[in-house]
Every structure is written in C-alpha cells, then in structure tokens.
C-alpha positions in Angstrom: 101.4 79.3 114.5 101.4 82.8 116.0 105.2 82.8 117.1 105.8 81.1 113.8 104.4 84.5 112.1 107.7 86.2 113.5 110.1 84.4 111.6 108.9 85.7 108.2 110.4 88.6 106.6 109.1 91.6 108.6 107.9 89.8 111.6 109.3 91.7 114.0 108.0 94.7 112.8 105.0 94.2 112.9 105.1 92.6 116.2 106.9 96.2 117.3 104.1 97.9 115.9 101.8 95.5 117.7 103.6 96.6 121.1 103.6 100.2 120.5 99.8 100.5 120.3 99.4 98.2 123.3 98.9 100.6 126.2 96.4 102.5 123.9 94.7 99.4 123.6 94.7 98.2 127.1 93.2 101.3 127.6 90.5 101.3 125.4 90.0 97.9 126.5 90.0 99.1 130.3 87.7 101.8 129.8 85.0 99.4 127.7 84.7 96.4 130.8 84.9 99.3 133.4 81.7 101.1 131.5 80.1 97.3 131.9 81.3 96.2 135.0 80.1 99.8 136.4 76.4 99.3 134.4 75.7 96.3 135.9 76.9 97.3 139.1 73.7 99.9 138.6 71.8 97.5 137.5 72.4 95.4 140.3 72.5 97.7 143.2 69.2 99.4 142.2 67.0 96.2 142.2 66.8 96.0 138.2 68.6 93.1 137.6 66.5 92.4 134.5 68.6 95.4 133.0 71.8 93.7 132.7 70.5 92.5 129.7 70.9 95.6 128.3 74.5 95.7 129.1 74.5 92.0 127.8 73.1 93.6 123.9 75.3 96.5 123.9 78.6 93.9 124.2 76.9 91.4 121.4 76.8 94.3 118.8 80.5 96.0 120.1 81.5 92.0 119.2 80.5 92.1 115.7 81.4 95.5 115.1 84.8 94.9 116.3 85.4 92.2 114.3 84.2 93.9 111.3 87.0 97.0 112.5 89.8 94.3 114.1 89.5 91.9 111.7 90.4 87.8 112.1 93.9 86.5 113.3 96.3 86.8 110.8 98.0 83.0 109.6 101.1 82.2 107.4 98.6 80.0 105.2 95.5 78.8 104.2 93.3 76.6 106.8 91.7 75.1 103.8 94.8 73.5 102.9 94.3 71.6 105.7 92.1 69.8 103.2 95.0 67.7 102.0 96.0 66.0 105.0 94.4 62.9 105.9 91.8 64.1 108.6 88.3 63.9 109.2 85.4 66.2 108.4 84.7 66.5 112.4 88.5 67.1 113.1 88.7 70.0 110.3 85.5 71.5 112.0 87.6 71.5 115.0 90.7 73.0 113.9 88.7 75.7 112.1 86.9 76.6 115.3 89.5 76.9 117.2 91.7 78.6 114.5 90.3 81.8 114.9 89.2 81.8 118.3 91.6 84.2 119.7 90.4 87.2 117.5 91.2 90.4 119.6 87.2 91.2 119.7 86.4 87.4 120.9 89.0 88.3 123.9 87.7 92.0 124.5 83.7 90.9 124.5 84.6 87.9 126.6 86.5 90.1 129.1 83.6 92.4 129.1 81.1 89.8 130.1 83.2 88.8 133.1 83.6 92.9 133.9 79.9 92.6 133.9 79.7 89.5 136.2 82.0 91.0 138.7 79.8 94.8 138.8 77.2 92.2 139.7 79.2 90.4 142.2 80.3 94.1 143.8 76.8 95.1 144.3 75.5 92.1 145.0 77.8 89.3 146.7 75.7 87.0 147.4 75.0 86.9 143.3 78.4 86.4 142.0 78.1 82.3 141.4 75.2 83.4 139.2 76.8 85.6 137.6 79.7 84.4 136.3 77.9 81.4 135.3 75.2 82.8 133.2 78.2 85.5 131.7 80.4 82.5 130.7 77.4 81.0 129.3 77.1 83.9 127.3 80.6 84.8 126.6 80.4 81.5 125.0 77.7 81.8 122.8 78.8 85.1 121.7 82.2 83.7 120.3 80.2 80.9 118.6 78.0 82.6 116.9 80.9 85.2 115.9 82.6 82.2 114.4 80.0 81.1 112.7 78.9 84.5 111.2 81.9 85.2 109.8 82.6 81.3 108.0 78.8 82.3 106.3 79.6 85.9 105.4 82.3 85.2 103.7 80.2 82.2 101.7 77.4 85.2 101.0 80.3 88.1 100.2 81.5 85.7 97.4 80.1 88.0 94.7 81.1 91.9 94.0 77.5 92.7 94.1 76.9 90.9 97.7 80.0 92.5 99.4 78.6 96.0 97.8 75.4 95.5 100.0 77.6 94.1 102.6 79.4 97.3 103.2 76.4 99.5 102.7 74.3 97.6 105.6 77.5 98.0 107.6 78.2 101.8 106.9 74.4 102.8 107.4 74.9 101.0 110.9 77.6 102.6 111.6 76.4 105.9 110.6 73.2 105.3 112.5 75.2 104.8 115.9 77.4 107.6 115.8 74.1 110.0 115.4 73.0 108.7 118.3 75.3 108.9 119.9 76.1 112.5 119.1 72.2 113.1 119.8 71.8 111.6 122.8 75.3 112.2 125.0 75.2 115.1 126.9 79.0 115.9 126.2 78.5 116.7 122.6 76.6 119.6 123.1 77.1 122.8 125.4 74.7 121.8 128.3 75.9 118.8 130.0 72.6 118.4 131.6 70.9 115.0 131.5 67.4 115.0 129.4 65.0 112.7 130.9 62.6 113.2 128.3 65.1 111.8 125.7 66.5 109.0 128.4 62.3 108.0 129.1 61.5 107.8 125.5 64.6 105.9 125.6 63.9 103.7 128.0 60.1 102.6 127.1 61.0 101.6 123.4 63.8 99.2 124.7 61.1 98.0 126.6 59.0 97.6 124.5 61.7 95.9 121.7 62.7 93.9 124.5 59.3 91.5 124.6 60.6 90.6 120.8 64.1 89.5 121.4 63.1 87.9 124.9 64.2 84.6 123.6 67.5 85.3 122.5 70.8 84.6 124.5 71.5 88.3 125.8 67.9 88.4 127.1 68.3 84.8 128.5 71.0 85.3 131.0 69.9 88.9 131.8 66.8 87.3 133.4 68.6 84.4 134.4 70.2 86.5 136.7 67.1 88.1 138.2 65.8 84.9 138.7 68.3 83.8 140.5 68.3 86.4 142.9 64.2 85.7 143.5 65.1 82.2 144.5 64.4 80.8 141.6 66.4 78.0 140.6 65.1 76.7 137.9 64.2 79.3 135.8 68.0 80.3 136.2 68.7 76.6 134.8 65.9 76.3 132.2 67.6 79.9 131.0 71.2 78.8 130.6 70.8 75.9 128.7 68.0 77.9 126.6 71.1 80.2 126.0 73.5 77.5 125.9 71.2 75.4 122.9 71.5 78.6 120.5 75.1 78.3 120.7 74.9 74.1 119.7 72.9 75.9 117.1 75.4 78.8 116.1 77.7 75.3 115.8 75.6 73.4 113.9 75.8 75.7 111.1 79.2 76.5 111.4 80.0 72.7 110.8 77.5 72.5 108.0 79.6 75.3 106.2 83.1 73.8 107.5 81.0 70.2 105.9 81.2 72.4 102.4 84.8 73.9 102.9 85.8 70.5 102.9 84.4 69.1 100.3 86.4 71.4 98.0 84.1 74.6 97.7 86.0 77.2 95.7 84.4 81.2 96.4 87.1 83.0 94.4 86.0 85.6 92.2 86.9 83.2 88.8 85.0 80.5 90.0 81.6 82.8 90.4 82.0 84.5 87.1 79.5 83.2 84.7 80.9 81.7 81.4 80.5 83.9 79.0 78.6 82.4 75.3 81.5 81.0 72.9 81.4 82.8 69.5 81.0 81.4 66.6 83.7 79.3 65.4 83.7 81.6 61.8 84.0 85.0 64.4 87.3 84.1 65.8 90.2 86.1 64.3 93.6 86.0 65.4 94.3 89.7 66.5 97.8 90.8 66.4 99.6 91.9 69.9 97.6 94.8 71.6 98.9 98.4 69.8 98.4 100.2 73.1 100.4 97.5 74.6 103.4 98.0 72.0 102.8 102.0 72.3 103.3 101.7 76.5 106.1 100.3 76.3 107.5 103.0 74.5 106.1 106.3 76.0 105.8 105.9 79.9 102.6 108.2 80.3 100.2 105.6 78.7 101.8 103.0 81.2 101.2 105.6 84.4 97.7 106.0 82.6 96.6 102.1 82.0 98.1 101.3 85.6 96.0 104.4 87.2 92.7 103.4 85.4 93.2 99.4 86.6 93.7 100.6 90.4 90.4 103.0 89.5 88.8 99.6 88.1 90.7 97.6 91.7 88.8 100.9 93.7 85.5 100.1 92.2 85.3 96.5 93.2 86.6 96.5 96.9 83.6 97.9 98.6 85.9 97.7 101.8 88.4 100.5 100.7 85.4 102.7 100.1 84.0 102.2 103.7 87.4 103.4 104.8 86.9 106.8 102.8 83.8 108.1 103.8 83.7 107.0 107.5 86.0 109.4 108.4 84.1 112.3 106.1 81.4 111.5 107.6 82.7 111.5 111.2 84.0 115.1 110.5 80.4 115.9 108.8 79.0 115.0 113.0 82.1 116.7 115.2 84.3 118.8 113.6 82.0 120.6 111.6 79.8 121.4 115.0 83.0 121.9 117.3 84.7 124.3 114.6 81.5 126.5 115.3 81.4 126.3 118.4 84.9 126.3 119.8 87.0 129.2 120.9 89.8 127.2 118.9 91.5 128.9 115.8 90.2 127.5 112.4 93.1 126.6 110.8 93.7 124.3 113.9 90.2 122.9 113.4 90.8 122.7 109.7 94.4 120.8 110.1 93.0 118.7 112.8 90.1 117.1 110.8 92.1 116.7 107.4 94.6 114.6 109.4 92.0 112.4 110.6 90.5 112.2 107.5 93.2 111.0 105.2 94.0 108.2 107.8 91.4 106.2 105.6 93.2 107.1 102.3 96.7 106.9 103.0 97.3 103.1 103.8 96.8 102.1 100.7 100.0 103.7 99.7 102.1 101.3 101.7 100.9 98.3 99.6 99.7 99.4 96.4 100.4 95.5 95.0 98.0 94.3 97.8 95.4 93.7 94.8 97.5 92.7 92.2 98.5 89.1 94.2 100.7 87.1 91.9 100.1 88.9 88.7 102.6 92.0 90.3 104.9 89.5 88.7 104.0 91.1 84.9 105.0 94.2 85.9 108.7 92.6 85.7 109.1 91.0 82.3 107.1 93.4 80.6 109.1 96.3 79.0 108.2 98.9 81.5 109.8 100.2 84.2 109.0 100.0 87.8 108.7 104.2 88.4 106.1 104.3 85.9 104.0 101.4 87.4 103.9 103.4 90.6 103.4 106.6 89.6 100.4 105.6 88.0 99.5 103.3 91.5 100.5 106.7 93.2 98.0 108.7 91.1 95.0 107.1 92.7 96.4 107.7 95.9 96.9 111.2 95.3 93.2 111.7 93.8 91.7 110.3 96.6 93.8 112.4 99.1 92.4 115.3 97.3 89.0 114.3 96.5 88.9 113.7 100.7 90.5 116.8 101.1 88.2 119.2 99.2 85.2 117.3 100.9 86.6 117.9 104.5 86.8 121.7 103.5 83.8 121.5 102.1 82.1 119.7 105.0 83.8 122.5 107.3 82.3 125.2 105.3 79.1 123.9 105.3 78.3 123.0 109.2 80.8 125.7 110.9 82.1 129.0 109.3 83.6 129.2 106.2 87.6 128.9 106.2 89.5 131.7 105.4 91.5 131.4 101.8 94.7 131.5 103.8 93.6 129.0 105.4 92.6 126.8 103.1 95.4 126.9 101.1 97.8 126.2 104.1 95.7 123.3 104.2 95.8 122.3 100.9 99.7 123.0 100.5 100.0 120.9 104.4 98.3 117.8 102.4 100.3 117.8 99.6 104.0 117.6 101.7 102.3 114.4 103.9 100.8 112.8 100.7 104.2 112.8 99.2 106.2 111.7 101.8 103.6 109.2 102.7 103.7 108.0 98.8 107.7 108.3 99.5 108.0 106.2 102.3 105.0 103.8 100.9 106.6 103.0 97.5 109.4 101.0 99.3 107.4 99.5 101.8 105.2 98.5 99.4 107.6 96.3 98.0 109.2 95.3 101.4 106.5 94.3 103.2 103.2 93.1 101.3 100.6 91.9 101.9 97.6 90.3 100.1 94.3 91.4 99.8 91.3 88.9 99.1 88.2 91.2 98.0 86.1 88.3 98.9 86.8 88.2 102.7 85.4 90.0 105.2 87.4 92.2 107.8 91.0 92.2 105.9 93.2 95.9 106.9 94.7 97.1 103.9 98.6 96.6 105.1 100.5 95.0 107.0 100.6 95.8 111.1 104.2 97.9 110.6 102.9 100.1 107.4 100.0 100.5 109.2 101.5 102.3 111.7 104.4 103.6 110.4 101.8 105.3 108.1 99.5 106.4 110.6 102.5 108.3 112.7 103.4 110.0 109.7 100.2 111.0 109.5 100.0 112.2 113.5 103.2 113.7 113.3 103.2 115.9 110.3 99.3 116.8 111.8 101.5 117.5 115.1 103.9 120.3 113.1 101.1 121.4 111.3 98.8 122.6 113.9 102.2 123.9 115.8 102.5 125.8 112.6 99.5 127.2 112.9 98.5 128.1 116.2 102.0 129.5 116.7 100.9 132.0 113.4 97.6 132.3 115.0 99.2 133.6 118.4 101.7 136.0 116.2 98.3 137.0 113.8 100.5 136.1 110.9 98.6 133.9 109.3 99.9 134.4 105.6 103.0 132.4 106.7 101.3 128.9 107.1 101.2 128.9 102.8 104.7 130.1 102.7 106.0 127.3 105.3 104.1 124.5 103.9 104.7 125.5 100.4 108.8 125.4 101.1 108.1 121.6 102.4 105.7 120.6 99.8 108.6 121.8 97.4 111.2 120.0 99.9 109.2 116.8 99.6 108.2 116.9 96.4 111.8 116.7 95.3 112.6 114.0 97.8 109.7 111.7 95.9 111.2 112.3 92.9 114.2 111.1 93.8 113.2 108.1 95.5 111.4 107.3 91.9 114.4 106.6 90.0 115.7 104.2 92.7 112.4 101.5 93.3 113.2 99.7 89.5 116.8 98.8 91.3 115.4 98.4 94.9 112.3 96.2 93.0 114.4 93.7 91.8 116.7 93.1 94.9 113.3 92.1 96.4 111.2 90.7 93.8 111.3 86.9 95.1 110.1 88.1 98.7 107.4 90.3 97.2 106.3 87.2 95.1 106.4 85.2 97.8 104.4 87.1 99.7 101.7 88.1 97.0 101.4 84.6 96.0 99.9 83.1 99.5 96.7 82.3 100.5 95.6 84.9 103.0 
C-alpha cells in the first residue's frame, strides 16, 4: 500500500519531499535514542537501575506527543471499507492493527527503548539479556496502547465540542512542558551552572509520584531490570508479564472498538447532529432562490465576502488549525522575547527571525484551501462565479491570520524584550506581506494540484500534503534567509531606513505577480477539476 501511494498524481513529490527532510530527521532521531541510551547508561553505571524507569516515562509521553505532531500513516483509502469484503470481525481487528503500525513515532519510541537497552548493556554487560527483553516488552506495549488510543480518540473527538477540549488538554500540555523546560535547563539562561536545589526538588517529587504509577508498564520493566541484576528471577518474570497483561488489555479495547467499526458505526459530523424539530406543516413556505445568492453572482465582492466568512466559520470548527497558530506565539512569548533582551544580536534580526517561525503555522493552509470543502469544492464550478473570486476570498483568511500572527509576534517582542524600533517594525511588516503573497501565489495552484482532504473529526491530520508542506515551509526559510541578510547587512552599514524601502519594492514586485497569477487559476481550475475531485472526494 505504501509504494502503491507513489503512483497517484503527485506521488513523487511528496516522496521527494519526504527524502529531503530525511537527514534532519535521522538526526533528530539520533540525538533522542543517544539522550536514552546515554540516561540509562547513568542509570546503570551508578547502581540506580530503578531509574531507568524514568527514561522508560519520558519515551511513553514523546510517543504520544509525536503522534499527536507526526500524525498516522497516510493510505489511498478508507480501512473501513474493508467492511465490504467478506472477512471476519477478528481478521478486520487484525488488519487494523497492523495498518497503522508503522507510524513514524511507533518506530522512533521503539528505537528509543532498544537505545535504552543497549546504554544498559554498555554499563552493564552482564545485564544486556535483561534488558532488551524487558525494553521489547515495553516497546510493545507502548505501540499497543498507542494503537488503541488513537482508534478511541477519534470515537470521543466525534463531536466539535469534544475535539475543542481535545486540543485545549493537548495545548496546555504542551505549554506546560516547554516552561519547564525553559525553567529548569541550564542553557536557557546566562549561567550554565547546574542547580541542585531545583534538580533535588526535582528528584524527591518523582519519587514520591513514582509510588502511584508503580503498577504501570514503564515502572514495571524499570524495576524489572533492577531485579534482575539482584538475582532475582522472578520478580524480573512476574514484572514482564504484569507489563505484558496491560498491553492484552490495551488490545482488548482496541478490538472492542474495531468490534463497533465493523458493525457499521458512522462518526461523521452529519451523523452526530441532532435532528432539528420539524415545523409545522402550515409554517412551510416555498422561498424563492436566495437574493444574496442571485446578487453574487453578479458583483464578485459579495462572493470573495460569503467565501471569506465560510472559511472564518471552517476556522472556528477545526480546533487543530488553531493549535497550529498559537503554539508558535506562544513559543516566541518563552525564547525570543527573552533572547531579544538578552542577545548582543541586532533587533531587526530577532524581529525577522521570530515572525518567520511564527507564520510557519499559518501559511500551510494556503497550499490547500479546498482541504475543508471535500466534495462540495465541486459547487464552486457550476455556479456562476468565477474561480479568482473564490480564492481571493479563501486567500483573505489566510492573509488576516498572517497579520493577526504578525502584530502579536511584535507585540510579544515588545512586551518581554525592548520595544522595536518603527523602522523596524515596518521592515517587518512590509517583509510579511512580499512572503504572504508569494506564499498565496504559489499556494493557489498547488491548491488545486495537489489536495488533500481534511476530516475535522480525526486526530493528528497535517493540513497539506508532504510536497506543499515543504515547498511552503522553504519559502518560508528562504525569504526569512534574504530577510535577515537584508537586515544585518543594513545593521553593519547603520542604514537601517533601507530595510522598508527594499521590502516595499518586493512587496510591490510580488504583489503584482499574485495578481497576475489570479486571472489564470479559472483556466488552470478546469484543466484539473477531475483530479481535484478525485482527490477531495476520498475517504482519508
């Protein structure tokens, strides 16, 4: 199924996207199982085997969190169509297990439990049967309960209101781990000296969580491990298959939900809307056609108007696009706005850099703006509109959240670290402007080239497709790249007034070339209508 992705329409792109972030990713990857191999090793070598567990909790809640951020494997279709076939209840349960089994966070926590096993093994030799046995164990388990997790969250996420919670629990988690880390790492702040007062205080409240949680699988094969290496056998066995039970568990409920999947459960958004009471049979009236209807197709601002305010109305309902907009605000709100106070850097470098990371959030959603529409993009052909309009008014939102995120990274910047200067700002502000429109230019055709679509209901979706993904995210680096060349060279020359002046020439410059582009999507629209259908129209 995975090599049978590449022979769709864009395939190869996104698999050449896929390569090009590889060695970034093998080294992120490289750097999280050296961080456990080498804590275990520590563990191990100074006679506190029992604190493996630690390293054992750390990788169980990077596992969800990097499924939540990675997302599931990608399919060309449904698994619940597997429904249709003539199979069994226990063989669908099988085929859904193992259908998303391969996530990229089920392979990076599984690496990291063996990276843990072998810092044992280094310290210890004599330990690395036990080990590798009670990590596999756990590895195991881990990917188990991950599958099951996810087949329940997205039965609970079913309704708006649910998947608004959702994302709050997840962003106040999130939130609640950068602080700490920002509080408690050393290399945040200008002393890189160790506090052991902070580490101690540390230290005794895991200790004291830990006599809560001992019965759960990343305590159980911690300790297994230190039992082991007192001789005892047993309690190393009774451990294991303690740990190993909770995953028969994490199954059991996986197949009872797979049991209801295949009975025909429907969790769309229709199905969970409550009827609304019939009127009265004397209340009917037959109204004529919609006059705002007849009066858009007639003047194109009300369509660019009733398009921008249903993407608004699209905004308010996927909780997940809204996690991607304040994340990286509030990431600026913990670094940049301390760094930009206390670097010897210039502040329009500061200023450029955190903007750029900022809008990486917002400026995705340009490059499939009919992710959310699914099959009804279709009206927007046979309607008496043109295609320009439709996307301007898609565009608009994209350019309102670009600015809204904009004002609050300034904003934020102001607050924390010293106020920008108002050339600064403004070279900002005009820098923003020339990427949003050439990320808008660029995204309108992609948009239509390359799909993809988005379910509000389900948990851990991106918002493109691998290639606009990161086609839009270089755009994004490299006009961040010119910019703070722009700058730092005006910085060095103390002429400073002639960061507006350049970025106002390429706002201009790019402004036209969107403008442009406009009039050629209604012709470029139709060549590709039956691949954008296509594509909007699966099950994803």
């Amino acid at each position: 199924m995975y090599r049978n992705g590449f022979r769709r329409k864009g395939g190869k792109s996104d698999l050449a996207a896929t390569l090009s972030v590889a060695p970034f990713a093998l080294m992120i990857i490289g750097g999280l199982c050296f961080g456990a191999g080498a804590t275990a090793a520590w563990a191990a070598a100074s006679g506190h085997l029992d604190r493996v567990s630690w390293v054992l909790w750390g990788i169980f809640f990077l596992s969800q969190l990097a499924n939540l951020n990675l997302g599931q494997p990608g399919s060309t279709f449904d698994p619940k169509q597997l429904i249709r076939f003539p199979m069994s209840v226990r063989s669908y349960t099988a085929v859904r297990l193992f259908f998303g089994i391969l996530a990229p966070a089920n392979i990076i926590v599984t690496l990291m439990s063996l990276a843990a096993a072998t810092g044992v093994t280094i310290a210890k030799p004599s330990f690395a049967g036990w080990a590798f046995v009670a990590m596999a164990v756990f590895a195991v388990v881990n990917v188990l309960f991950t599958r099951m997790i996810f087949a329940w969250v997205d039965r609970w996420l079913s309704t708006r209101r649910a998947r608004e919670a959702f994302t709050a629990l997840i962003f106040l988690f999130s939130i609640a781990i950068q602080g700490l880390n920002f509080a408690y790492n050393p290399a945040y702040h200008n002393h890189h000296r160790v506090n052991l007062q902070k580490i101690q205080r540390v230290q005794s409240t895991l200790t004291r969580v830990e006599r809560y949680v001992s019965a759960l699988p990343p305590e159980l094969a911690g300790r297994s491990i230190a039992a082991a290496a007192q001789g005892r056998v047993t309690a190393f066995a009774v451990k294991n298959l303690a740990s190993a039970a909770w995953g028969c568990v994490f199954l059991l409920v996986f197949a009872q939900r797979m049991k209801t999947e295949y009975r025909g459960e429907n969790l769309s958004d229709p199905a969970n809307v409550v009827r609304a009471a019939k009127a009265p049979k004397h209340e009917i009236t037959h109204a004529a056609p919609s006059a705002a209807f007849v009066a858009a197709s007639a003047r194109p601002a009300d369509v660019t108007r009733v398009v921008a305010a249903k993407e608004l109305l699209y905004l308010r309902r996927n909780t997940g696009l809204f996690y991607g907009l304040i994340m990286p605000l509030l990431m600026v709100l913990i670094f940049a706005g301390r760094w930009s106070a206390k670097w010897s850097l210039h502040g329009s470098t500061v200023v450029m850099a955190a903007l750029a990371y900022g809008l990486i959030g917002v400026f995705p959603m340009a490059f499939n703006t009919f992710g959310l529409d699914g099959a009804g993009a279709q009206t927007y052909f046979f309607t008496p509109v043109r295609l320009r309009e439709v996307l301007m008014g898609k565009n608009a939102l994209c350019a309102g959240l670009a600015l809204g995120e904009t004002i609050a990274i300034l904003g934020v910047l102001s607050y924390t670290g010293k106020t920008p200067s108002l050339v600064v700002i403004l070279g900002g502000m005009l820098w923003m402007v020339t990427t949003l429109l050439i990320e808008l230019t660029v995204g309108n055709y992609m948009s239509i080239r390359s799909p993809r679509r988005i379910d509000p209901g389900r948990t851990a979706q991106k918002q493109a497709r691998p290639a606009s993904a990161f086609l839009s995210m270089g755009i994004v680096l490299a006009s961040g790249l010119v910019g703070g060349l722009v700058t730092y060279l005006a910085g060095m020359g103390n002429v400073d007034w002639i960061v507006p002046i350049v970025f106002a020439g390429t706002a201009v410059a790019a402004g036209w070339v969107y403008l442009q582009n406009l009039n050629k999507l209604d012709a470029y629209g139709w060549l590709h209508r039956d691949a954008l259908f296509e594509e909007l129209q699966r099950k994803a």
